[in-house]
C-alpha positions as CSV (number, residue, x, y, z in Angstrom):
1,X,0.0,0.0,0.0
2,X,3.4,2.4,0.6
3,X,4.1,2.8,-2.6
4,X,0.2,4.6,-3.5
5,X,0.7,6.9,-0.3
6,X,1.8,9.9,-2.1
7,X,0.8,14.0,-1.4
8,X,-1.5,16.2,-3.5
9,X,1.3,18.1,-5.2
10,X,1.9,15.0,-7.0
11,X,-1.6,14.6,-8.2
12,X,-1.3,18.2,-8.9
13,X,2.0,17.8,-10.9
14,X,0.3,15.7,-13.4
15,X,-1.8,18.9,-14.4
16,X,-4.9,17.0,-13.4
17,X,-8.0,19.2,-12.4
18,X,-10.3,18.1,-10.0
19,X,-12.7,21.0,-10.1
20,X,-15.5,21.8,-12.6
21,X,-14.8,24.3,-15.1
22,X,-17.5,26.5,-15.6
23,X,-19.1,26.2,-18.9
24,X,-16.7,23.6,-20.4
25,X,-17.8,20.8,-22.5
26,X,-15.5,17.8,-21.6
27,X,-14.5,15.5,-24.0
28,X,-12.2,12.3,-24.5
29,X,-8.6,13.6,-25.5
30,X,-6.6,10.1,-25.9
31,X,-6.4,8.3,-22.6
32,X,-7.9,11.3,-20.2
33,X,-11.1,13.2,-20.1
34,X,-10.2,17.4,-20.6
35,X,-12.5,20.5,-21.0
36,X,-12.3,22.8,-23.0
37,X,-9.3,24.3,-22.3
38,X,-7.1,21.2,-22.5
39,X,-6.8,20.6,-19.4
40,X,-7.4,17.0,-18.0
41,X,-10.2,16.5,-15.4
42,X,-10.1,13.9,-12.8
43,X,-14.1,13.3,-11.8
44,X,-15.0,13.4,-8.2
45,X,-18.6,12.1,-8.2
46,X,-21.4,9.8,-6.4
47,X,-24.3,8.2,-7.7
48,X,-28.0,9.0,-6.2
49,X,-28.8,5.9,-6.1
50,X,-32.4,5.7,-4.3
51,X,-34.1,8.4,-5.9
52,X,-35.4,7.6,-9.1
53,X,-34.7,3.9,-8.3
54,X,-35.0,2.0,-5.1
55,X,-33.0,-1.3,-4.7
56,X,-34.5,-3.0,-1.6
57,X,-31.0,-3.4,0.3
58,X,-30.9,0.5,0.1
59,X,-34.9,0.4,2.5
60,X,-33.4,-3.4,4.2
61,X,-35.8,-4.7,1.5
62,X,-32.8,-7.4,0.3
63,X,-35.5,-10.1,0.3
64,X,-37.6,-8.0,-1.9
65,X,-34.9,-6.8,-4.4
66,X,-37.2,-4.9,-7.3
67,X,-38.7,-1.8,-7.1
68,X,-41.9,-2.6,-8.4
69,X,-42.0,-5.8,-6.2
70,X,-41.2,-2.6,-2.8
71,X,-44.0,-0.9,-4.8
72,X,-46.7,-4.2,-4.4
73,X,-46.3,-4.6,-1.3
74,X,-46.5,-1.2,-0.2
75,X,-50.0,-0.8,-2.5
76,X,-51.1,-4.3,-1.1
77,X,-51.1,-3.0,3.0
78,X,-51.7,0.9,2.4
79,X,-53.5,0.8,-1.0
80,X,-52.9,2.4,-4.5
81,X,-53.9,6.5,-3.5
82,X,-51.4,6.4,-0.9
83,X,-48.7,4.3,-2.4
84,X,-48.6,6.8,-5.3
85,X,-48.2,9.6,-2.8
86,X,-45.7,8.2,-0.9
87,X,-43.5,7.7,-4.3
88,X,-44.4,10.9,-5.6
89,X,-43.0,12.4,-1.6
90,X,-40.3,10.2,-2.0
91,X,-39.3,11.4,-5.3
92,X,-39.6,15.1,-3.9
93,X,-38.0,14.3,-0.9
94,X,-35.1,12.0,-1.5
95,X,-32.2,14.3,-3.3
96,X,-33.1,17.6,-3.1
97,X,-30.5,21.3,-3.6
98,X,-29.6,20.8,0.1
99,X,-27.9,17.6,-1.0
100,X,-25.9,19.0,-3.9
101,X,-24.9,21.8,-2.0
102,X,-23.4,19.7,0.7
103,X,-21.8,17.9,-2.1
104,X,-20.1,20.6,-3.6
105,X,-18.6,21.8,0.0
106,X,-17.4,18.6,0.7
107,X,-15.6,18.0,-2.5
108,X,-17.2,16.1,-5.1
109,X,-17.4,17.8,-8.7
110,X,-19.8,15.9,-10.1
111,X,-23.4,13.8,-9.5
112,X,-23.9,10.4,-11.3
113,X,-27.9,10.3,-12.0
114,X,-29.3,7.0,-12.0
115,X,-32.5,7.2,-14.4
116,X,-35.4,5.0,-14.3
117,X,-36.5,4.9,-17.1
118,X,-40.1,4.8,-16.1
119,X,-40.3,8.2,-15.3
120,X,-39.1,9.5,-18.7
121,X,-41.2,7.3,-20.8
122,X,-44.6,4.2,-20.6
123,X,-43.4,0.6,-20.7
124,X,-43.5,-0.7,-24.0
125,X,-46.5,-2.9,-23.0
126,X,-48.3,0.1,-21.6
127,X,-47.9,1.8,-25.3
128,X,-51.4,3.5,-26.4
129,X,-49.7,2.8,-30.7
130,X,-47.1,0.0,-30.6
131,X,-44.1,1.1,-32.0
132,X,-44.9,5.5,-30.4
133,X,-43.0,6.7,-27.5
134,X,-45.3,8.4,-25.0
135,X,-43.2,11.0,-23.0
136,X,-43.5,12.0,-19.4
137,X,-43.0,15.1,-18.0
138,X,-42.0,13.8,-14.1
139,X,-38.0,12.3,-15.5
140,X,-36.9,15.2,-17.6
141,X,-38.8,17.7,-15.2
142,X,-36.7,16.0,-12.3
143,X,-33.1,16.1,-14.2
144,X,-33.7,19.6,-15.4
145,X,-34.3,20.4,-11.3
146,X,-30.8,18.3,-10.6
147,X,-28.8,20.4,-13.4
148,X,-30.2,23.7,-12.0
149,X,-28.4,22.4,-8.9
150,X,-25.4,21.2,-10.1
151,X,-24.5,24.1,-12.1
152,X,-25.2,26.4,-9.2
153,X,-22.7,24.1,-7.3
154,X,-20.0,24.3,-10.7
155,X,-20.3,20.9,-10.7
156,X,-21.1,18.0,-13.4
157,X,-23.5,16.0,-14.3
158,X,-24.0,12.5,-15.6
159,X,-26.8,11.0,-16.9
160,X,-26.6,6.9,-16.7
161,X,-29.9,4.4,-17.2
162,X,-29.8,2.4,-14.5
163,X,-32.7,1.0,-15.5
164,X,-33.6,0.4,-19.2
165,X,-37.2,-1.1,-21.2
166,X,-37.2,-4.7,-19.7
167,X,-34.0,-4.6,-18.1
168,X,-30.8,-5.6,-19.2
169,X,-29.7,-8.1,-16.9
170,X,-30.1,-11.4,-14.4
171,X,-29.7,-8.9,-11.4
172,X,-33.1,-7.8,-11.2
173,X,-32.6,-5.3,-7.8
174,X,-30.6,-2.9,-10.2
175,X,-32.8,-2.4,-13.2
176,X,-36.3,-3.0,-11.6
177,X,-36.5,-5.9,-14.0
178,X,-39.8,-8.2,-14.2
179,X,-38.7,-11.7,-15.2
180,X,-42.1,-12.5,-16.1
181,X,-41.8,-9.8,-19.2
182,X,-38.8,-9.6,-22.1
183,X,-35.8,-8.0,-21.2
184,X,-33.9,-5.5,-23.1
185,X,-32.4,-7.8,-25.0
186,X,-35.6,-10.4,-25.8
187,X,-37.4,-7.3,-27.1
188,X,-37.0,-5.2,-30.3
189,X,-39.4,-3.0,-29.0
190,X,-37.8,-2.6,-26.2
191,X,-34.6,-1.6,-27.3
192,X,-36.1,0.9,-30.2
193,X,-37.8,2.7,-26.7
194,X,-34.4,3.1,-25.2
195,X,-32.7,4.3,-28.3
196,X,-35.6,6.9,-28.5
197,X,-34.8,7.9,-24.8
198,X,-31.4,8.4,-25.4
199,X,-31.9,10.8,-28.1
200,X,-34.9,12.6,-26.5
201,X,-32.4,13.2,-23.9
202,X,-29.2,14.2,-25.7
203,X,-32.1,16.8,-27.7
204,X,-32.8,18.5,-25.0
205,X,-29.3,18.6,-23.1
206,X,-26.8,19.0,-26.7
207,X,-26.2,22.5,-25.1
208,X,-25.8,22.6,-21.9
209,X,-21.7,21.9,-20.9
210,X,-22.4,21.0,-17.6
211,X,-23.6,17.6,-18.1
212,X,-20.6,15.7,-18.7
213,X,-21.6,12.8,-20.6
214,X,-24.3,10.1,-21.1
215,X,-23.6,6.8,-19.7
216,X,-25.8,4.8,-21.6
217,X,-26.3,1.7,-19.9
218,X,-25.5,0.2,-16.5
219,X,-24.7,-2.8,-15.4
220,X,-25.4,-4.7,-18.6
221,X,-25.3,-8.4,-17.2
222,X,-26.5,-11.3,-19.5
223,X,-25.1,-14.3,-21.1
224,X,-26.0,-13.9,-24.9
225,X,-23.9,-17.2,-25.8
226,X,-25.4,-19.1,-22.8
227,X,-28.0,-18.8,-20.5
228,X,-25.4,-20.9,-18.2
229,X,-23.6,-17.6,-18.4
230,X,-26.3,-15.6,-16.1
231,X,-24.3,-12.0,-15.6
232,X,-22.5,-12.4,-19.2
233,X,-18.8,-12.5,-16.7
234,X,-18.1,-15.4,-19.7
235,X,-19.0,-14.2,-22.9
236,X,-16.2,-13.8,-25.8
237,X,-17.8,-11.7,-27.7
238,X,-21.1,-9.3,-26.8
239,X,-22.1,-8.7,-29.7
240,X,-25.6,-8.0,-28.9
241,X,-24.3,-5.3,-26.4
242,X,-22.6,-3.4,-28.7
243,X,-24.7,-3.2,-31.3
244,X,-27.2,-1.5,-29.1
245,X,-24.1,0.8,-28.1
246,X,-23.5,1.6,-31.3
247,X,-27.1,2.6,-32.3
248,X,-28.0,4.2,-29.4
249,X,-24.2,6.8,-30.2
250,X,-26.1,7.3,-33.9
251,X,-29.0,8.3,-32.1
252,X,-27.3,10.7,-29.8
253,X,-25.3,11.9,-32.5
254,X,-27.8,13.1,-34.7
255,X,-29.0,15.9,-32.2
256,X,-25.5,16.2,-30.1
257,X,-21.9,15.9,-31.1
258,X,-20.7,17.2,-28.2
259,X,-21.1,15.0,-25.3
260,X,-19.0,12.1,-23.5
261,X,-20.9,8.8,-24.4
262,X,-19.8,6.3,-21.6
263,X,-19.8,2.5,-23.0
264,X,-20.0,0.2,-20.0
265,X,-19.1,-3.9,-20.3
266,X,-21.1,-7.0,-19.8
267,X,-20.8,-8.7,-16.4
268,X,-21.8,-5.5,-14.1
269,X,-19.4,-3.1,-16.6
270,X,-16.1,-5.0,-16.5
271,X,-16.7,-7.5,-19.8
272,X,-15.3,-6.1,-22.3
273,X,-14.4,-9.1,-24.7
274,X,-15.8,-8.2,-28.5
275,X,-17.2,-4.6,-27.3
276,X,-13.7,-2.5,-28.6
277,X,-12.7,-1.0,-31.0
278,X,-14.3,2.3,-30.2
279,X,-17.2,3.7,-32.8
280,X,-17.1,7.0,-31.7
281,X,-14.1,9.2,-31.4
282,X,-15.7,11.1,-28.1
283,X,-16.0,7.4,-25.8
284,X,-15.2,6.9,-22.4
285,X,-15.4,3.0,-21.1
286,X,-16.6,2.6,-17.5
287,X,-15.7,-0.1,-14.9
288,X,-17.2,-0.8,-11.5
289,X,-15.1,-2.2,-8.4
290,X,-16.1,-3.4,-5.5
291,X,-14.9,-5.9,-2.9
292,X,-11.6,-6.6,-4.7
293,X,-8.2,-6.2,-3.8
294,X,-6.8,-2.3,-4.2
295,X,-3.5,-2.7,-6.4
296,X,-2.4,-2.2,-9.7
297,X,-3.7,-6.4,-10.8
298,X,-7.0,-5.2,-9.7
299,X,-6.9,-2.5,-12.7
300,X,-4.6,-4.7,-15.3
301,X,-7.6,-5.4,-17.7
302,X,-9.1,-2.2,-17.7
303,X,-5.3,-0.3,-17.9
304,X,-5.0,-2.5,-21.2
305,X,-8.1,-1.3,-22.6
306,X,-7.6,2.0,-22.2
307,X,-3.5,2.0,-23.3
308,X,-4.1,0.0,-26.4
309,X,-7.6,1.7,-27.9
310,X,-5.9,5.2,-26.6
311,X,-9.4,5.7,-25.1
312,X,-10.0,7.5,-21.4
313,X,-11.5,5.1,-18.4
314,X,-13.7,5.7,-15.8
315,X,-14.7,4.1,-12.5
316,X,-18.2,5.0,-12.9
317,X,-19.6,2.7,-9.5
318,X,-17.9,1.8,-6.5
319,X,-18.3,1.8,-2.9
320,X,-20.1,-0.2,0.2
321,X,-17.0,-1.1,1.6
322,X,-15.2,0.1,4.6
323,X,-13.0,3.9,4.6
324,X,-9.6,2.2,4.7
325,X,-11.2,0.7,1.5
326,X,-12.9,3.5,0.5
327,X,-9.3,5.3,0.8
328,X,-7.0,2.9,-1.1
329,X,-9.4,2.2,-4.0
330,X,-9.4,6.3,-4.8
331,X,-5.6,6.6,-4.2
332,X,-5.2,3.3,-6.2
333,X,-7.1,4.8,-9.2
334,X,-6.4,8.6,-9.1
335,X,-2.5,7.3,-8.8
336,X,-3.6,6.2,-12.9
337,X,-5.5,9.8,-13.7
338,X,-8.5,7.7,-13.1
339,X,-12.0,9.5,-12.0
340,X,-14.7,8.2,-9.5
341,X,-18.2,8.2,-9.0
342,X,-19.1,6.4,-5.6
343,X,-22.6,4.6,-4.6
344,X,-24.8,5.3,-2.8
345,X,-25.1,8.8,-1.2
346,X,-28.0,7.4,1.1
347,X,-29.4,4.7,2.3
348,X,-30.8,3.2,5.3
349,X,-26.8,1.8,6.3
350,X,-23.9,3.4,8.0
351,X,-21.3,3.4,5.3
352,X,-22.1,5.9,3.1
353,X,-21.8,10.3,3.4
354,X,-25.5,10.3,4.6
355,X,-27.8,7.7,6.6
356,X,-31.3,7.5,6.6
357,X,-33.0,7.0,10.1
358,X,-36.3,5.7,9.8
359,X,-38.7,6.6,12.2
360,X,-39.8,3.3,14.6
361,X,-43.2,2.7,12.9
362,X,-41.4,1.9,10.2
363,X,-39.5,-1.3,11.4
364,X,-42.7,-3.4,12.1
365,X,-43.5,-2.4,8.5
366,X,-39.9,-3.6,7.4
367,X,-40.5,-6.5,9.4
368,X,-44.4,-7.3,7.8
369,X,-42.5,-7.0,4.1
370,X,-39.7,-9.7,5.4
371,X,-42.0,-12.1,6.3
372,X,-40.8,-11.8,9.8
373,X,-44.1,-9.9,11.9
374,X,-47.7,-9.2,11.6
375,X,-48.9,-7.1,9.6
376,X,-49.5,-3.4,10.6
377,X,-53.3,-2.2,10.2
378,X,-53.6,0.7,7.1
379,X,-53.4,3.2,9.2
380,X,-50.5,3.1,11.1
381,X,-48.6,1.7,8.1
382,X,-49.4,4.9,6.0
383,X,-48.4,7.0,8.5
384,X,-44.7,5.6,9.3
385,X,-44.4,5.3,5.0
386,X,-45.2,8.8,4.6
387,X,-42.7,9.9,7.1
388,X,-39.7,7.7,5.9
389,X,-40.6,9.7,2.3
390,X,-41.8,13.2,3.4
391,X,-39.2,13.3,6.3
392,X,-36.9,10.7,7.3
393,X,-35.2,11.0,3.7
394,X,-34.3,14.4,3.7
395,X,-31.2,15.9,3.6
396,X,-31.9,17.6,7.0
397,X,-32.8,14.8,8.7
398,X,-29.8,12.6,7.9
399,X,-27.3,11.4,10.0
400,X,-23.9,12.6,8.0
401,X,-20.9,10.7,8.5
402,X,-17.4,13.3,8.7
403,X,-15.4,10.0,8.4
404,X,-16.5,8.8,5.1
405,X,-16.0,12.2,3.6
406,X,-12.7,12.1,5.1
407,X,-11.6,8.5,3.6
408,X,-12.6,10.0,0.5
409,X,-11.0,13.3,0.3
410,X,-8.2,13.6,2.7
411,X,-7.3,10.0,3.9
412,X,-6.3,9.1,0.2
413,X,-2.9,11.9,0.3
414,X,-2.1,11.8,4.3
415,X,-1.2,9.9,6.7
416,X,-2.2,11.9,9.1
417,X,-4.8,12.0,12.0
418,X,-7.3,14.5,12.8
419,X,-10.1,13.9,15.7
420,X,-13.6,12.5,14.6
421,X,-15.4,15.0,16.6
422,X,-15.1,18.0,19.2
423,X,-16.2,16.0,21.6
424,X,-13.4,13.5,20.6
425,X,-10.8,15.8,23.2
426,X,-10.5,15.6,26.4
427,X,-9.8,18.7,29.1
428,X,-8.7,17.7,32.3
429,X,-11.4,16.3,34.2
430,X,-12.9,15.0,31.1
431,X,-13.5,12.4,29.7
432,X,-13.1,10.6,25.9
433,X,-15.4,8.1,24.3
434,X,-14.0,5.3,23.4
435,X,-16.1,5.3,19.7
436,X,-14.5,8.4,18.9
437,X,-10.9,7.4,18.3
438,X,-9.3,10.0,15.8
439,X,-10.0,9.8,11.9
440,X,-7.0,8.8,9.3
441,X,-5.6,5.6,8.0
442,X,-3.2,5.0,10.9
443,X,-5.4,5.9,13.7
444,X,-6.6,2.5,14.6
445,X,-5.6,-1.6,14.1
446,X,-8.6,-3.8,13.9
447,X,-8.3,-8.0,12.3
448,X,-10.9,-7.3,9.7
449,X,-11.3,-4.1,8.5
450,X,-12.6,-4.4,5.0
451,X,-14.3,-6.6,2.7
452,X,-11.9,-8.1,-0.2
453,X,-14.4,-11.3,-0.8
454,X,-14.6,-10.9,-4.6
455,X,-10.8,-11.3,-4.6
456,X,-9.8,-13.7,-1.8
457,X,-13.2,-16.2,-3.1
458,X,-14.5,-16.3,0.4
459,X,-17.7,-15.4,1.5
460,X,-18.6,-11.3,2.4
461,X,-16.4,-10.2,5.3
462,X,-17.9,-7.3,7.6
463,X,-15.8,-4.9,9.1
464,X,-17.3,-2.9,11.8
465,X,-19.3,-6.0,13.1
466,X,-21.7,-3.6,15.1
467,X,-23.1,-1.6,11.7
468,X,-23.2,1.4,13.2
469,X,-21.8,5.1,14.3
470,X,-18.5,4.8,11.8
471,X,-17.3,2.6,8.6
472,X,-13.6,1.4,9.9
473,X,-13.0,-1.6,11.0
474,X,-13.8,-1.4,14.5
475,X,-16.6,-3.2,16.1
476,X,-18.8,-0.3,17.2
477,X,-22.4,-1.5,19.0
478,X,-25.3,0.0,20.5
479,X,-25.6,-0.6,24.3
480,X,-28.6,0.6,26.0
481,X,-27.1,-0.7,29.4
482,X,-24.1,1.2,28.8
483,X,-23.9,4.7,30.1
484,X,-22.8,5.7,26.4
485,X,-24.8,5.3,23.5
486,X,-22.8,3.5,21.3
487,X,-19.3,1.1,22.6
488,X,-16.6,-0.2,21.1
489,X,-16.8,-4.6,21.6
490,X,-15.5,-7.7,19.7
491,X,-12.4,-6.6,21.2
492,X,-9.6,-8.7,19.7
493,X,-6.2,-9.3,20.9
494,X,-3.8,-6.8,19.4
495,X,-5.7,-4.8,18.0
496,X,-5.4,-0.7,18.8
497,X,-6.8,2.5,19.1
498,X,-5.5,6.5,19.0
499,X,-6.8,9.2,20.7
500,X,-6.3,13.2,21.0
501,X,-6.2,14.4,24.2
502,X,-5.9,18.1,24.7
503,X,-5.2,19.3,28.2
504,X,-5.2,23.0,29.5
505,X,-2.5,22.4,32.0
506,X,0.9,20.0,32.0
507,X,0.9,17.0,35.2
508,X,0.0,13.5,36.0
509,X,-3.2,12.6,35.5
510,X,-5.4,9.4,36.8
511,X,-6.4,7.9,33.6
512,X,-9.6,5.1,34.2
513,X,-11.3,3.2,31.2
514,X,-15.0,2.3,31.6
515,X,-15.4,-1.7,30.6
516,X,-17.2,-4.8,31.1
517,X,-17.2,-8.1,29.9
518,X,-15.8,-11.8,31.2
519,X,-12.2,-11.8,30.0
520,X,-10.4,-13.3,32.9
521,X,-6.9,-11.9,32.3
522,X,-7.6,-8.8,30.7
523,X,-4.7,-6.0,29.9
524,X,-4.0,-3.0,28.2
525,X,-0.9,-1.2,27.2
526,X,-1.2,2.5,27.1
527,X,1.3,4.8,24.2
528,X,1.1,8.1,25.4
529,X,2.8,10.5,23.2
530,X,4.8,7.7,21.9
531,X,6.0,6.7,25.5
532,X,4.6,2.5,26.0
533,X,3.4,1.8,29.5
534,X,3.8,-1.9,30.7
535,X,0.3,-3.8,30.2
536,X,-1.9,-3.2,32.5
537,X,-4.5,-5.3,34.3
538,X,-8.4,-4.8,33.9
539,X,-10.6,-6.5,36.3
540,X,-13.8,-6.9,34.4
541,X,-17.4,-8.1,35.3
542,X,-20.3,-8.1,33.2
543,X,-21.4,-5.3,34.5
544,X,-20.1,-1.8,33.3
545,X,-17.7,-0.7,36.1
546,X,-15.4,2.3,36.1
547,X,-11.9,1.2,36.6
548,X,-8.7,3.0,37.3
549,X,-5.7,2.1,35.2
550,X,-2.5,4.2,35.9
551,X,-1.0,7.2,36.3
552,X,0.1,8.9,32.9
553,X,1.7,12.3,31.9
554,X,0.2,15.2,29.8
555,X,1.8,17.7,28.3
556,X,-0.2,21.3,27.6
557,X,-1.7,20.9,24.5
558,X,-2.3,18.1,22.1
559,X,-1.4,14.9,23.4
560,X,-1.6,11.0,21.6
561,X,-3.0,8.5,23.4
562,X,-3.0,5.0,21.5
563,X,-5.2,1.9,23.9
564,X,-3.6,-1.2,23.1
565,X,-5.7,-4.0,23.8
566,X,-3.3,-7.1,24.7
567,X,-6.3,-9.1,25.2
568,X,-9.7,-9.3,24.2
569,X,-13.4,-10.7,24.9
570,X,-14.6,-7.2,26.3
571,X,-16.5,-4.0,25.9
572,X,-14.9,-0.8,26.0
573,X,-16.9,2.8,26.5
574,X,-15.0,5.7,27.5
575,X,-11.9,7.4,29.5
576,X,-11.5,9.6,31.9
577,X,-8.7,12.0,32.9
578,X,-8.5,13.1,36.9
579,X,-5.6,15.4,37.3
580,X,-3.8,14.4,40.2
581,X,-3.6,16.5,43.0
């Protein structure tokens, strides 16, 4: 990992921009993405996944998977008239200015739209003339509102079809796909629709320079050769994928030679066998990462495609992963002049810039969907949905996460700390919990703190085992018998944690730990200011008990405090600092 750890002057050194230029079209100049002043531009984005298109995992729906399946079930316990307002809330709720804005001040230069396309246009079967395309106000009317935002924020926009007529792919959640009807590729009619869409789109945005490109099709996954092959991860040569590439660039060309087209591969974007050589001579491919190793293997196929077509490359989708992931993936790729758009930037989960907190009617309702409780009467059940969409999704209301904007914006260039929060210091007489160990990718040690199954073959590895408060690796829970909200547990021998302490006054101080578990020979070892204590005995009961460890010296000012934890099998809340008298 060393040898990807260096500062932003270097990044800068390769002349790479990471901020939008105002009214500049960007293009594909050889192997990087510039504007119109030359100048390369490495994209900062994350896609709003959510909004136009709800994947159950992103409402703890994982059972459910499809929209329209969510959208059943919510019309079969509330009915139709109030399952039509809650999408239309939801839709008005979900990504709003608020979000963009915050965005922009945290550092991204660019939004990825995923587009139903639904919203833009009737299903083929729901055609009044087979063969017509009926357009709906609600999708364009919605992207136009996004762009007014984003160009208000300087920032870029990119329109991808997440989910296309029928669906183009064996992973149902992320196209809303209906087995029981033909999928994008069964269906002529079908495909004619989205090659409609496409142009209808690139018609009315040909002039505006702050939407980057279109990135016409996600997540293409399909075996065309064999329906053995169910994600298309086999197939030699995708043919049928790009000739509907290649038709749907005509299209967009005839009203709009301006704009980035993004191409993306079979098998989730990362096939590529057959799709090359380029048709158009403004193409960008896309790849999507996750839950692979972060080195330069990881990127071999895609590096090759890109150095011998002489053609830029995105990573259009990445994320759910931990920060120490989160951090080497974007040093890993902007080390290559590489660009990034991350998913999701909401969700009902903790690893992501902003967490949705449903209110507590809502779980029985999750729970009534699952198959795992009774089902809520009408009333109740409309109420706690119309929250989650008219309130609970808001930007306002979200639960924002500092340390997964700092894993992707600072993290990636230093090594070093910074504290999570204010309250994350400690005055003399205070007191530091333990869940707010400092931010930065050397500020804590923990056994498992990412997920790297797609590489190592193994099955999903979590990382913070408690799901909550922060995305590292440490095991962070919710206690309601501890006198903190949230602890710090699955305490492993050798694994570590770093503190700031700041203290108004110089001496010895009594340092106790709050703790509890059954760990019979429990010890720490203490590193204060780079000065190791010998380990030190805990005396634990199951109980949370206040317990002093050991005298320890603070200088005036900023002091490091690292807990080592020589053994494990307990619960860790808080310190406190006495000054010694």
């Amino acid at each position: 990992m060393g040898k990807y750890r260096f500062i932003m002057s270097c990044c800068l050194s390769l002349l790479i921009s990471t901020g939008a230029q105002a009214a500049s079209y960007l293009k594909a100049d050889g192997q990087y993405i510039v504007n119109e002043q030359g100048e390369k531009v490495l994209l900062r984005g994350m896609g709003l996944g959510g909004w136009m298109l709800q994947e159950g995992y992103m409402l703890k729906l994982n059972e459910v998977g499809q929209q329209h399946r969510i959208q059943q079930k919510i019309e079969d316990l509330i009915g139709p008239e109030a399952t039509q307002e809650f999408y239309r809330a939801w839709r008005a709720n979900h990504t709003t200015k608020a979000d963009i804005d915050a965005m922009a001040k945290w550092g991204f230069n660019s939004v990825r739209l995923p587009m139903h396309y639904n919203l833009y246009t009737l299903p083929v079967e729901k055609e009044p003339k087979p063969g017509k395309q009926t357009w709906l106000k609600e999708g364009f009317e919605m992207t136009d509102a996004l762009l007014a935002w984003c160009k208000a924020n300087n920032m870029y926009l990119i329109l991808d079809l997440h989910a296309t007529p029928g669906g183009q792919g064996n992973d149902n959640a992320i196209s809303d796909r209906d087995p029981s009807k033909p999928s994008l590729w069964e269906s002529k009619a079908n495909q004619e629709k989205m090659i409609a869409l496409w142009r209808k789109l690139a018609e009315r945005y040909a002039n505006e320079p702050m939407v980057a490109a279109y990135d016409i099709i996600n997540e293409p996954n399909w075996g065309f050769e064999s329906t053995d092959d169910k994600n298309g991860c086999k197939e030699k040569t995708n043919k049928p994928l790009r000739d509907l590439m290649v038709n749907i660039t005509k299209a967009i060309r005839e009203v709009d030679n301006k704009h980035i087209v993004i191409a993306e591969g079979n098998c989730w974007g990362n096939n590529y066998q057959g799709v090359m050589p380029a048709w158009d001579n403004n193409l960008v491919l896309s790849f999507h990462k996750y839950w692979n190793n972060n080195n330069d293997a990881e990127l071999g196929g895609i590096l090759k495609l890109r150095s011998e077509n002489n053609i830029p490359v995105w990573l259009g989708e990445s994320g759910e992963n931990s920060n120490l992931w989160f951090a080497d993936a974007i040093r890993l790729v902007e080390s290559h002049g590489i660009g990034w758009a991350f998913w999701p930037l909401k969700k009902i989960g903790f690893n992501n810039p902003l967490q949705v907190q449903p209110n507590e009617a809502y779980w029985p309702v999750l729970n009534y969907f699952k198959g795992q409780g009774e089902r809520p009467n009408k009333e109740d059940a409309t109420k706690a949905l119309l929250q989650l969409a008219q309130h609970d999704i808001r930007f306002e209301n979200n639960l924002y996460h500092p340390d997964v904007i700092d894993a992707m914006f600072r993290q990636p260039y230093s090594n070093t700390s910074v504290p999570f929060a204010s309250n994350s210091t400690a005055k003399a007489g205070g007191a530091i919990k333990a869940v707010d160990y400092d931010m930065g990718t050397n500020t804590y040690f923990d056994k498992d703190s990412a997920n790297y199954y797609i590489s190592t073959g193994g099955e999903r590895q979590p990382w913070n085992r408690g799901n909550i408060y922060r995305n590292d690796g440490v095991d962070i829970y919710a206690d309601k018998n501890a006198p903190e909200q949230y602890v710090i547990g699955n305490i492993e021998a050798g694994e570590w944690l770093e503190y700031t302490v700041n203290v108004e006054q110089a001496g010895k101080y009594n340092l106790s730990v709050l703790v509890a578990g059954d760990e019979k020979n429990a010890k720490l070892e203490l590193v204060v200011n780079n000065a190791s204590s010998k380990p030190v005995a805990v005396a634990l009961d199951k109980n949370w008990q206040e317990q002093k460890l050991q005298e320890v010296n603070l200088q005036q000012g900023t002091n490091k405090l690292r807990v080592k934890f020589v053994s494990g099998n307990y619960q860790l809340a808080r310190m406190s600092f006495v000054a010694v008298k």
